[in-house]
VOTOR-535868 format. One record per residue: x negated, y negated, z negated of N, C-alpha, C, O, CB in turn. Coordinates in steps of 0.05 Angstrom, whole numbers, plus 5000, padded with zeros to 4 digits. Glycine has a CB too. Example, Ala and Ser with C-alpha at 12.3 -4.5 7.8 and 13.67 -1.06 7.14 Angstrom:
2
473651144844475450904844473650664844471550664831477450894819 474350454858472750214857474249994843473249774839471850124886 
END
This chain:
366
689966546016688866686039689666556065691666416066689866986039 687966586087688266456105689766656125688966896129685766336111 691966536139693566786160692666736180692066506185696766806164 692466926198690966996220692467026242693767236246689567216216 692366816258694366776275693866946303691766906315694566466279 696367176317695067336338694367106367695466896371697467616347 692267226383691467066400691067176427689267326435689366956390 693567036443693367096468691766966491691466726496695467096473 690767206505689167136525691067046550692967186558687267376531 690366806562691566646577690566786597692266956603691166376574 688666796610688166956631689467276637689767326661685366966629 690067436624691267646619693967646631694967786649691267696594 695467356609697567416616698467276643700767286652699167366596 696767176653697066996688697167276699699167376709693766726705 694067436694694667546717697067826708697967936728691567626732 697967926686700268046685702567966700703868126713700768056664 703167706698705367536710704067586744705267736759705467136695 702767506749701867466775702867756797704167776817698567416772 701067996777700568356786703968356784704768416806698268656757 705868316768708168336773710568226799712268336812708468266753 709467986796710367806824710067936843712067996856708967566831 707568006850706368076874707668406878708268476901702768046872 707968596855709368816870713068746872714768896882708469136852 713668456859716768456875716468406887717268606899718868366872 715868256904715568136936714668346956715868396978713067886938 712768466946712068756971714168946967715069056988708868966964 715268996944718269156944719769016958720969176972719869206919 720568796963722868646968721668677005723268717023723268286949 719268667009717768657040718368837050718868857075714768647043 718469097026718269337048721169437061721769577081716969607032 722669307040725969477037727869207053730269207059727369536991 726669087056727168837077729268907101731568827102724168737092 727869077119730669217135732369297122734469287135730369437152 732769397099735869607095737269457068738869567053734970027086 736169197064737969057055740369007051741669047031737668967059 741168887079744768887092745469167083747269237068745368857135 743669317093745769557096746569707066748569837062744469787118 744269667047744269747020747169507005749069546989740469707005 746569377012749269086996751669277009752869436996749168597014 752169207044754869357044755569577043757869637046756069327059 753069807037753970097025754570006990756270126976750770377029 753669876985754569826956757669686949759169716929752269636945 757869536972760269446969762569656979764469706965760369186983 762169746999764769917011764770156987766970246981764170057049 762270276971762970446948764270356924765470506909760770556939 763970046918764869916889768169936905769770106896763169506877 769069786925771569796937773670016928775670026915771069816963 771770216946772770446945772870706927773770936931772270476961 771570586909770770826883773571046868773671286865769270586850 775970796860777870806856779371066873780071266860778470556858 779971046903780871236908778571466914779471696918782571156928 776371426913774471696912774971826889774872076892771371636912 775371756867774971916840778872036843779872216829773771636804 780171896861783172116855783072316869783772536861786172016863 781472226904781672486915780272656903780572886912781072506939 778472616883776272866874777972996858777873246857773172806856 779672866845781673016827783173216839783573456834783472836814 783973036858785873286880785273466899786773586914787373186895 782073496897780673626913779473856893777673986903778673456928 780073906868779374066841776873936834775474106823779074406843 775673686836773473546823771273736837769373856827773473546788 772073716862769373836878767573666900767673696925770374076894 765573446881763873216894764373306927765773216945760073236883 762373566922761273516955763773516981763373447005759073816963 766273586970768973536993769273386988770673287006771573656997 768873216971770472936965768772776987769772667006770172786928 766272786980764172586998764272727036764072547052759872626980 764472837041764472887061768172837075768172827100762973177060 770772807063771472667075772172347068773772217081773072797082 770772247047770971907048768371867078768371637088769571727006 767071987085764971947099765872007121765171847138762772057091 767772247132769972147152771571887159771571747180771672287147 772771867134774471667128772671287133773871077140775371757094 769971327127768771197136767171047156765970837158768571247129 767671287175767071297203768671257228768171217251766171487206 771071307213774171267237773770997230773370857250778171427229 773770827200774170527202771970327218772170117230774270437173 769870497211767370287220766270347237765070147248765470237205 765670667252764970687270765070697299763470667318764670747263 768370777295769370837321770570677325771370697348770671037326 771870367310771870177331769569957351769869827371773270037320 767370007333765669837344765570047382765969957404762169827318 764670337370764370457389765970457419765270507442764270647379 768370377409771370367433770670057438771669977459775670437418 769469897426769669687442767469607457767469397470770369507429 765069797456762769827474762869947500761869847520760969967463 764270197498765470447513767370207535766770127557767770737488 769970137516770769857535770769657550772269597568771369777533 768369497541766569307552765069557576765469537600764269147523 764069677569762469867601763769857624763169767646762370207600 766770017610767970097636769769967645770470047667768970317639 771169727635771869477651770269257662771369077675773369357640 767969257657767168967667765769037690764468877703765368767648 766169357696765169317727766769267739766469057751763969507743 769769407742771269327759772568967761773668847780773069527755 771968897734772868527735770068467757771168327774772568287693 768168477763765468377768765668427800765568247818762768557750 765968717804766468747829768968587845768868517869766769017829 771468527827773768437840772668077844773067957864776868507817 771367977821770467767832769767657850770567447862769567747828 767067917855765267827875765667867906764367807926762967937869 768468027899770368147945771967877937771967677950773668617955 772967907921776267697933775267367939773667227926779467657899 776067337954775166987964777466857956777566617953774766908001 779967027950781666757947783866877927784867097927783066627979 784266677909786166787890789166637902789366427915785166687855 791466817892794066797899794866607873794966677850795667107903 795166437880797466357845801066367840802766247852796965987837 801166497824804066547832806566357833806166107835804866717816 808666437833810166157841810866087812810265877801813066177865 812966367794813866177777816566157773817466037754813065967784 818366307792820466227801822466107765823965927759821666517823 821266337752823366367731823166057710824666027690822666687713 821365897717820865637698823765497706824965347690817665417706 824765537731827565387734829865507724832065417729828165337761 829465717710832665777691832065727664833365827645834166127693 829665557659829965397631832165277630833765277649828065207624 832665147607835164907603833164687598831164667584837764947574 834664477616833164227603831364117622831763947640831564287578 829264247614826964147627825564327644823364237650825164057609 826164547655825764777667824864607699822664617710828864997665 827764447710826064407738823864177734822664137755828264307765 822964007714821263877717818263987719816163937731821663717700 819064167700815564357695815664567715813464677714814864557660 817264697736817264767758816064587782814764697799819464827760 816564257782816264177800813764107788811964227801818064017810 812864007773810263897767808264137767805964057765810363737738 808464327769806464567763805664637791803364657797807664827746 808364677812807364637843805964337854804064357869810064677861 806864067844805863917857802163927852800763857871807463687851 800864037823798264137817797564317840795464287853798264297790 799264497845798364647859797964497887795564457890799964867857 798664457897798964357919797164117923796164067945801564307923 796763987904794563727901792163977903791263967926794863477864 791264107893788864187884788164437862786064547858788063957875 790364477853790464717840789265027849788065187836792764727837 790065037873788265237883785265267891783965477895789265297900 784464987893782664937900780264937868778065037868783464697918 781264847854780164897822780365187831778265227842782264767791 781665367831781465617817779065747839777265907834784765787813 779465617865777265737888774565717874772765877876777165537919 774765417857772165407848770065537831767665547828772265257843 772765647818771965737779770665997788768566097779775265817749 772566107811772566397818769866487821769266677806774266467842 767766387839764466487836763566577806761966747800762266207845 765166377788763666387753764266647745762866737728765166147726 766366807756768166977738767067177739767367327720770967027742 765367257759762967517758760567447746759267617734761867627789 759767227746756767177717757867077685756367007666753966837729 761567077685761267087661762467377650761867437627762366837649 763967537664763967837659761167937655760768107637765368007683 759367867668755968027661754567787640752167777644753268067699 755467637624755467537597756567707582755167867570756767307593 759167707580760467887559758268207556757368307535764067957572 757968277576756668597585753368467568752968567547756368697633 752468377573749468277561750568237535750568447522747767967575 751568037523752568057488753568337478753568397454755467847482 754468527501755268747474752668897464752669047444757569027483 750668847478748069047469748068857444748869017427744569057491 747668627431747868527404750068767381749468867360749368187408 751868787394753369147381751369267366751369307342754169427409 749369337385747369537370746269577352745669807345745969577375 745669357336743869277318746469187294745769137271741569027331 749469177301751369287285751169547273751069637250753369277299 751269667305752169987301749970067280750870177260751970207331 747370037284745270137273745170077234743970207217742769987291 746469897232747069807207749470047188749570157166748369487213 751170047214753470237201752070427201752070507178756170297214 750670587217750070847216748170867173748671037156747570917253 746470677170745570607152746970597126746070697106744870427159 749670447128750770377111752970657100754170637078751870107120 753170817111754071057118752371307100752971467082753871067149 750271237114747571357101746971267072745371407059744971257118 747671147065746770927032750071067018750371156996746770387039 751671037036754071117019754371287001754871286977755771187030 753671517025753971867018751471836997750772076995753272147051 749971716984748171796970749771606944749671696922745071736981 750871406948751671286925754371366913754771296889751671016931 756771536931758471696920757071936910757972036889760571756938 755172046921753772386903753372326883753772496866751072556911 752071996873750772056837750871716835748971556836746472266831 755171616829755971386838754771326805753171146799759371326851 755971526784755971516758752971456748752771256735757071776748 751771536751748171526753746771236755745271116740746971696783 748271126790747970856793749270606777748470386770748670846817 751670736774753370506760751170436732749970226727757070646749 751170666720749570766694746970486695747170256688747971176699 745570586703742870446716743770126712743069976693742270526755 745270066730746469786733747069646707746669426697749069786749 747969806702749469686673746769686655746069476643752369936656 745569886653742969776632741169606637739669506621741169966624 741269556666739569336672741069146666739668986654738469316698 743369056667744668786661744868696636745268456631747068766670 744668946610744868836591741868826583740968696565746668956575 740668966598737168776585736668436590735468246580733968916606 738368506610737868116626739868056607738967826604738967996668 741568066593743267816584745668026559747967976552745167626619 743968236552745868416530749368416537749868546557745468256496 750868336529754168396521755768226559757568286574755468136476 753167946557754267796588753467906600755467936615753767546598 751668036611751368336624753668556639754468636661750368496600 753968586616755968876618758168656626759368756646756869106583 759068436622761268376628761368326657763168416671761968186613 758568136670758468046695759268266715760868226733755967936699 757768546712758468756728761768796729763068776749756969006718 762668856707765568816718766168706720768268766732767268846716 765968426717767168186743766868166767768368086784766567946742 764068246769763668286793764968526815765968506838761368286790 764468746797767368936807769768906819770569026839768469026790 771168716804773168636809772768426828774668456844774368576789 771668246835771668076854771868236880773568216897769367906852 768768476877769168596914771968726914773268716935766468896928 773168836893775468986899777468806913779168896930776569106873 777168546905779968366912778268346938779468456957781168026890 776468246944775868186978776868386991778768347008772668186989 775468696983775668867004778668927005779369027026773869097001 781168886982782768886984784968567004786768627020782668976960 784868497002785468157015784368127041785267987060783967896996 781868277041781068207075781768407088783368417107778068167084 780068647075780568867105783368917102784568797120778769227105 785869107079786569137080789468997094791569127100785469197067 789068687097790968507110789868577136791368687152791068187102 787268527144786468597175787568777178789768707189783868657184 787469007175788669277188791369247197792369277219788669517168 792769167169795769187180796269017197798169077213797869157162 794968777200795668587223795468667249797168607266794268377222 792568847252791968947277793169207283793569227307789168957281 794069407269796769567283798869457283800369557299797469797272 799669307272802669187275802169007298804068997313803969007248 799768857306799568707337798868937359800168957380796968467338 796669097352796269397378799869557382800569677403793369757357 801769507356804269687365805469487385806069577406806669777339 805869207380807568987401805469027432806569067454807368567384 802469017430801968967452801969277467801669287491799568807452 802369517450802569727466805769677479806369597502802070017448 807469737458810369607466811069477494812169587512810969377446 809969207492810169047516808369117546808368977566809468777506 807069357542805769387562803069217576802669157599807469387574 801669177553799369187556797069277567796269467552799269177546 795669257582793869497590790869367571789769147571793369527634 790269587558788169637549788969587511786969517498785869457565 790769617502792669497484790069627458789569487438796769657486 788369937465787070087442785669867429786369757408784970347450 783369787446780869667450782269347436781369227416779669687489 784069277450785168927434786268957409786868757395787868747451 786769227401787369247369785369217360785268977352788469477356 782769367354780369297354779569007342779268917320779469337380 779668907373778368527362781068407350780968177341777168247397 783268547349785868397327784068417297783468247281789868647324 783668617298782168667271779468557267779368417246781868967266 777268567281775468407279775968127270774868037250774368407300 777867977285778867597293779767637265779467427252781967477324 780767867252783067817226780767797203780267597189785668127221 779967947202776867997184776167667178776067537157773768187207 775367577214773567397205775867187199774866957200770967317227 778067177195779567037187780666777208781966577203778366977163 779666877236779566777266784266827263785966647264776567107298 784466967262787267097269787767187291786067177308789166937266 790667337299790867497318791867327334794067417343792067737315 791267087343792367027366790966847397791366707417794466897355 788967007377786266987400786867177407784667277410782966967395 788467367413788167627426791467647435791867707458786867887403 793267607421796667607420797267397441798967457458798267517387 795567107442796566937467795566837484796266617492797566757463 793066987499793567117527795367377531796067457553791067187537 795567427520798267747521800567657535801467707557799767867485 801467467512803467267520804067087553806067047566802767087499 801067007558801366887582801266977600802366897620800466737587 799767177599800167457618802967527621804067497643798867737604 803867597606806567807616808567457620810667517631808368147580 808467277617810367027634809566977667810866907687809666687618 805967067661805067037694805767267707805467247731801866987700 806567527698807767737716810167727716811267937720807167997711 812167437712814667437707816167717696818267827704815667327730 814367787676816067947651816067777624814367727607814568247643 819767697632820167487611820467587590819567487570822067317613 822067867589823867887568822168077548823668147530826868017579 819968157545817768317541816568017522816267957498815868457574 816367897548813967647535814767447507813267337491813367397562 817767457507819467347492819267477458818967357437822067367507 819767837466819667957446816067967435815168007413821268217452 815167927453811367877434811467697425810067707404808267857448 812467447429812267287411813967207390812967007379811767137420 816067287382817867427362816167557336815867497313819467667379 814867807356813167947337811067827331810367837308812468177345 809867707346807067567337807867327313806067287296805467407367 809967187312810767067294810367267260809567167239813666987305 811167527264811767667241808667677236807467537220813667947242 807567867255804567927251802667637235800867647219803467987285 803767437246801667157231802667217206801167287188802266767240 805767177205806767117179805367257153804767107134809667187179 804567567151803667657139800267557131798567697120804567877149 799967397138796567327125797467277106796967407086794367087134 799267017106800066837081801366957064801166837043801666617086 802867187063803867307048802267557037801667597014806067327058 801667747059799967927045797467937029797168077010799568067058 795167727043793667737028792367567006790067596997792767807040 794167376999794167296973796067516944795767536919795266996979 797467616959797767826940795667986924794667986902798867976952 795568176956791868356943790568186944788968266960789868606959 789867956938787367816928787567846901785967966886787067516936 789867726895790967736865790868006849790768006825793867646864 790968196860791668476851788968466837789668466813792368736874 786268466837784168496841782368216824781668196800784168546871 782168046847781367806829783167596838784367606860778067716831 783367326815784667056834782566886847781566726831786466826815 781666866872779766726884781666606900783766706908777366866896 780566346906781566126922780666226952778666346959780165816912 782866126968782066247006780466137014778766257027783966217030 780265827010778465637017775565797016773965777034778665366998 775265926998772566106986772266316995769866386996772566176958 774066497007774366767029773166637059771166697073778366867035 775166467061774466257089770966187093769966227115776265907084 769766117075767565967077765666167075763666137090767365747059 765766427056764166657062763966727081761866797091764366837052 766666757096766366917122765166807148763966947164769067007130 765566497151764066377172761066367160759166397175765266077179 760866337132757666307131756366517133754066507142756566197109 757966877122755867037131756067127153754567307160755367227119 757967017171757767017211754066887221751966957232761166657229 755166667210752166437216750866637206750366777225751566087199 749766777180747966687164746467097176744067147182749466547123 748967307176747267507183748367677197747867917196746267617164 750767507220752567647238754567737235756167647219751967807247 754867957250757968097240758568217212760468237197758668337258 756068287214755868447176755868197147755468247124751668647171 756267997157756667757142759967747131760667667109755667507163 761867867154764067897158764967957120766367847103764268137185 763568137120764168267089762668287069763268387047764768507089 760068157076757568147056758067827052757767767029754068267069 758667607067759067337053761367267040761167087023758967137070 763567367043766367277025765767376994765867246973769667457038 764967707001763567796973761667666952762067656928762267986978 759467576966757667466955759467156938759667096914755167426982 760167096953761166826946763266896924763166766904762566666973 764967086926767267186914766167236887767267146867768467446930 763467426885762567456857761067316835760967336810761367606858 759467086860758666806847760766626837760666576813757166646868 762366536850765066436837766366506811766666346792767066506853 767166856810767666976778766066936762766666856739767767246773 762966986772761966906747760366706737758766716719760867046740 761466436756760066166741763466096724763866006702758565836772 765066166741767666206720767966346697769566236683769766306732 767466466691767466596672765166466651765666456627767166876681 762866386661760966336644761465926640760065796624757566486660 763065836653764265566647766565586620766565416602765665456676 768265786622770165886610769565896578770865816559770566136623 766566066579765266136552765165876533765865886510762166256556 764165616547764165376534765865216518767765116530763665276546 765665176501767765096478769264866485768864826509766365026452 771264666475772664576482771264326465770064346444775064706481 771764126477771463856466772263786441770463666428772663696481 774663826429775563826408774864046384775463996361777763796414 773764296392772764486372770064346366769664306342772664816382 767964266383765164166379764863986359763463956339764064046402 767663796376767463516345768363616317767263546297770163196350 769963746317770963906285768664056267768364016243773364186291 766964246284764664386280763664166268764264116245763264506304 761964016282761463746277761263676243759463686226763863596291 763863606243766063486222765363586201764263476181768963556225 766163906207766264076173762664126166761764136144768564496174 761064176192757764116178757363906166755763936147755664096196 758463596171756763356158758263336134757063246114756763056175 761463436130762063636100761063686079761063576057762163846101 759863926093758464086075756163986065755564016042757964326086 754763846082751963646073752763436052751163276043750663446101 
END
């Protein structure tokens, strides 16, 4: 008997393939804005899942209190600093703008205290007046016109904020829906991964798990402490505006910039108001405050996943470039989870010496 082979229509299946294509791309078109914000509501919930499910415990396993204060808890971190440093930017850069644009002439101070160095104290006393006196004031006469069109720079860049803020408000929004029915989503996830790739599936998701956990653990969690432990020295030393520069301590720390884009002008400030002994102890402390990158957050990196910094580092400037501030925590991640799992799936591959044995005992058996 002759078998009857089934016969597919080539045309059919183009355009099946095709009708399929075409509604991912218009899905992917339409949901296009809330992208960012769907990735880092997904990330700040995988992060944070862990302590959501204790407070629910300790809240008698009652969802809807639980979600309503991680969603507090959500909003003191992400919202209200962006907000204090908008609010801040407002209401100082008029008065820098205005002081610019009256004063004709800046004072430079003397200094006196560079001569009770040891050593070399009267040379850099004398050499810092003879600048002055050559021309030093005259540089600063010059700069001085710039200093009111670049205060209304800074004031023009914070409206770029907005389209931050507008993200958080979003990502906020995506949250509270992905802690109400986290179990549901997770659920979902997981069956889709083992259709794509059965048992490597299920595994990639928790690797991947674990990767955002170690970011969000290693980055933010080192940021924070860096930036209250620098907002306590610069409140300490008498800082004015000390709230608002905790703030970008934490931002600079994030992006892995560090705190001393912010800690040393602090520093040169309080030497130019000849407050030595203030200025001495900030940088004391600012010593401690660095120290802790290197130490803290290779720890919680480790707690979580082992990823190389070099690889934290390079997420974070590329999702700066690549989609702004929200790159901050959506590129280390991204990178962080691609890494586990080409590792992991390099890992799977056998060893040189098992292949040749395999080998061996088949031409054996033949």
């Amino acid at each position: 008997m002759t078998q009857l082979q089934e016969r597919y229509d080539v045309l059919q299946v183009i355009f099946n393939v095709l009708f399929i294509a075409i509604m991912i791309i218009a899905s992917c078109w339409i949901i296009q804005p809330f992208i960012l914000s769907l990735a880092w509501a997904a990330m700040v919930v995988i992060a944070t899942w862990p302590l959501f499910i204790k407070l629910q415990n300790l809240l008698w396993d009652r969802r809807s209190l639980t979600v309503i204060i991680m969603m507090i808890l959500l909003i003191l971190l992400f919202i209200m600093p962006i907000c204090l440093i908008i609010n801040s930017l407002i209401n100082n850069c008029g008065p820098v703008i205005s002081w610019a644009n009256t004063h004709r002439k800046l004072h430079v101070p003397d200094l006196s205290w560079l001569q009770s160095l040891p050593m070399i104290g009267d040379k850099i006393y004398h050499n810092y007046h003879a600048l002055v006196n050559a021309g030093g004031a005259v540089l600063l006469e010059k700069a001085e016109p710039y200093l009111g069109q670049t205060a209304t720079w800074f004031v023009t860049q914070a409206a770029h904020l907005g389209r931050l803020l507008l993200h958080c408000t979003l990502m906020l929004l995506f949250s509270m829906i992905f802690y109400s029915c986290g179990e549901k989503v997770a659920k979902g996830i997981q069956n889709f991964a083992v259709r794509l790739s059965a048992e490597r599936g299920n595994t990639a998701i928790l690797i991947g798990g674990q990767a955002i956990r170690a970011v969000a653990l290693g980055i933010v969690v080192t940021a924070l402490v860096q930036a209250v432990l620098g907002g306590m020295g610069l409140a300490l030393s008498g800082i004015p505006g000390a709230a608002w520069l905790t703030v970008l301590i934490f931002i600079f720390c994030v992006a892995q910039i560090g705190p001393l884009l912010v800690l040393t002008p602090a520093i040169i400030w309080l030497y130019w108001s000849n407050d030595t002994t203030w200025a001495t102890v900030l940088i004391i402390w600012s010593c401690v405050v660095i120290t802790l990158d290197n130490i803290l957050r290779p720890i919680l990196i480790r707690m979580g996943a082992d990823l190389p910094t070099l690889l934290i580092l390079l997420g974070v400037i590329g999702g700066l470039l690549a989609f702004g501030l929200i790159g901050l925590f959506i590129g280390p991640t991204v990178l962080a989870v691609s890494y586990r799992l080409l590792t992991a799936w390099i890992n799977e591959a056998p060893k040189p010496g098992e292949i040749l044995a395999s080998k061996i005992r088949s031409s054996e058996k033949k």
